[in-house]
KEKE-3310 file (N, C-alpha, C; in steps of 0.2 Angstrom, whole numbers, plus 5000, padded with zeros to 4 digits):
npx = (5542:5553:5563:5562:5547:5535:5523:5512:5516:5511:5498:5490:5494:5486:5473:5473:5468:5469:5470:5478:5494:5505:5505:5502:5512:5517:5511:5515:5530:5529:5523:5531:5545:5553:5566:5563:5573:5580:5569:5568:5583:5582:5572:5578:5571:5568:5568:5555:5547:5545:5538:5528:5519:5519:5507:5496:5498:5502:5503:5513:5521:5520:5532:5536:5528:5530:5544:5539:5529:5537:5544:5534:5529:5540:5537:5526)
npy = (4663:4676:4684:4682:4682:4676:4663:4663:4676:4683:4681:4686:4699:4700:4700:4710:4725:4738:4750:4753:4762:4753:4739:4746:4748:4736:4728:4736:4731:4716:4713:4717:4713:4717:4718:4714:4718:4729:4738:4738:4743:4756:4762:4759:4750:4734:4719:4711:4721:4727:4717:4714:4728:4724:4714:4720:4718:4728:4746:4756:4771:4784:4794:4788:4790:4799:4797:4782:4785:4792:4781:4771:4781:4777:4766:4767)
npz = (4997:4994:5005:5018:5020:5026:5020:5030:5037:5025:5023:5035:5035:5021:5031:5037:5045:5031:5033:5042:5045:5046:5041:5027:5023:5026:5015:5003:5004:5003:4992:4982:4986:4995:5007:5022:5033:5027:5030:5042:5046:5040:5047:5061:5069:5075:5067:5072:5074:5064:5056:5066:5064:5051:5051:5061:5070:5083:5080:5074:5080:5081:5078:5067:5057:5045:5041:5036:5026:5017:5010:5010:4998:4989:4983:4976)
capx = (5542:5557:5566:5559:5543:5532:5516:5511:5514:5508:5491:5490:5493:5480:5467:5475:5466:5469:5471:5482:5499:5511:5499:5502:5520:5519:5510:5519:5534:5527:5523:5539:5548:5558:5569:5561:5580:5582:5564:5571:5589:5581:5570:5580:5569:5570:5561:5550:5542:5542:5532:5522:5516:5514:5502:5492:5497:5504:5502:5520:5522:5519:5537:5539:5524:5535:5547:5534:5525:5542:5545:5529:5531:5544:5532:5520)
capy = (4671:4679:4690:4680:4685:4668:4665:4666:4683:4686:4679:4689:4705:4701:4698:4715:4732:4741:4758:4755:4763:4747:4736:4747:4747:4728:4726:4736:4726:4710:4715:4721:4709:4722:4717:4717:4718:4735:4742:4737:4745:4761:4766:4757:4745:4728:4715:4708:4727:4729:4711:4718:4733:4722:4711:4726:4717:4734:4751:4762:4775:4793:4796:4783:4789:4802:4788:4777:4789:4793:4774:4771:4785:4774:4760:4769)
capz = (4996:4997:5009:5024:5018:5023:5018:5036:5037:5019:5026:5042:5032:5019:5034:5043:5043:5026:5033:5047:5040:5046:5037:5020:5023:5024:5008:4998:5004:5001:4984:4979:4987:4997:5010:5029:5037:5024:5031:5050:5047:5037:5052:5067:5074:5076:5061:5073:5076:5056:5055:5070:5062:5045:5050:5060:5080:5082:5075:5071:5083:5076:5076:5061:5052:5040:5038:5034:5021:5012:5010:5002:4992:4985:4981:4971)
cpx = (5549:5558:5564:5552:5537:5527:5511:5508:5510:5502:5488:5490:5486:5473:5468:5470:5471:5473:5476:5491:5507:5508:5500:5509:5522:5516:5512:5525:5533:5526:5525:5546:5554:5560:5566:5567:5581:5575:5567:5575:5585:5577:5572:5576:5570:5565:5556:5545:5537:5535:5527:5515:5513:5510:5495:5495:5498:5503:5511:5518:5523:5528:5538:5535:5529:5541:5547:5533:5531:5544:5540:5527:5537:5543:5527:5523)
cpy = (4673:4686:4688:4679:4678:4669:4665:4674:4688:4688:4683:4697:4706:4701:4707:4723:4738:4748:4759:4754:4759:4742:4739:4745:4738:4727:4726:4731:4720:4708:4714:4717:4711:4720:4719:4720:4727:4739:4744:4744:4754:4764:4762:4755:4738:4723:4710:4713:4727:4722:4714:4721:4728:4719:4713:4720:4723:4739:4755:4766:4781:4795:4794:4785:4794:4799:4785:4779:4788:4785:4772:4775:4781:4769:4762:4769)
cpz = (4998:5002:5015:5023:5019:5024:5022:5035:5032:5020:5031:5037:5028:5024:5039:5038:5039:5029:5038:5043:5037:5041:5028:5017:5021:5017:5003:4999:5001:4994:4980:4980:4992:5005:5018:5033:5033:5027:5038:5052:5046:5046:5059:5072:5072:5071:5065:5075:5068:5055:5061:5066:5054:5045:5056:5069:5081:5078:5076:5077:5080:5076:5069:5057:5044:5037:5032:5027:5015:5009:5004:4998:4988:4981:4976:4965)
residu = (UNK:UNK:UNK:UNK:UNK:UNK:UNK:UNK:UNK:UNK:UNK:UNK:UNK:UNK:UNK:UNK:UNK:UNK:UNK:UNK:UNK:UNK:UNK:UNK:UNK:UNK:UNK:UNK:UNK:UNK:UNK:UNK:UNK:UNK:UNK:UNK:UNK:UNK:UNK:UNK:UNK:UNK:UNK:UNK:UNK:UNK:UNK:UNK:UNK:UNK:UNK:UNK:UNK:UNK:UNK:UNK:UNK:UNK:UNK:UNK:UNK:UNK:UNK:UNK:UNK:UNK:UNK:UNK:UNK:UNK:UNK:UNK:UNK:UNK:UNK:UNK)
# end
């Protein structure tokens, strides 16, 4: 996969709860092929949060969610 993107993670995401919004974030990316280090940089945290949130170990923190939203707004 590109962009770091290994089929690890891909897998962990597909088993991750759908609803939770780090979780969508990840799959759009995944998808799209969309750089995890440009999701990092974008909302200033670190790409082991970003993978976090993709694969649902963590949830975002409500500050991120409008971020978030606008992001996948960009994926649609």
């Amino acid at each position: 996969m590109s962009y770091g993107y290994s089929q690890h993670i891909a897998d962990l995401n597909k088993r991750a709860n759908a609803s939770s919004l780090g979780v969508a974030l990840g799959r759009a990316c995944i998808n799209t092929h969309f750089p995890v280090t440009d999701i990092a940089a974008k909302l200033g945290v670190s790409r082991t949060t970003i993978y976090n949130w993709f694969t649902g170990v963590c949830l975002p923190h409500p500050k991120y969610h409008a971020a978030i939203n606008k992001l996948l707004k960009r994926f649609s």
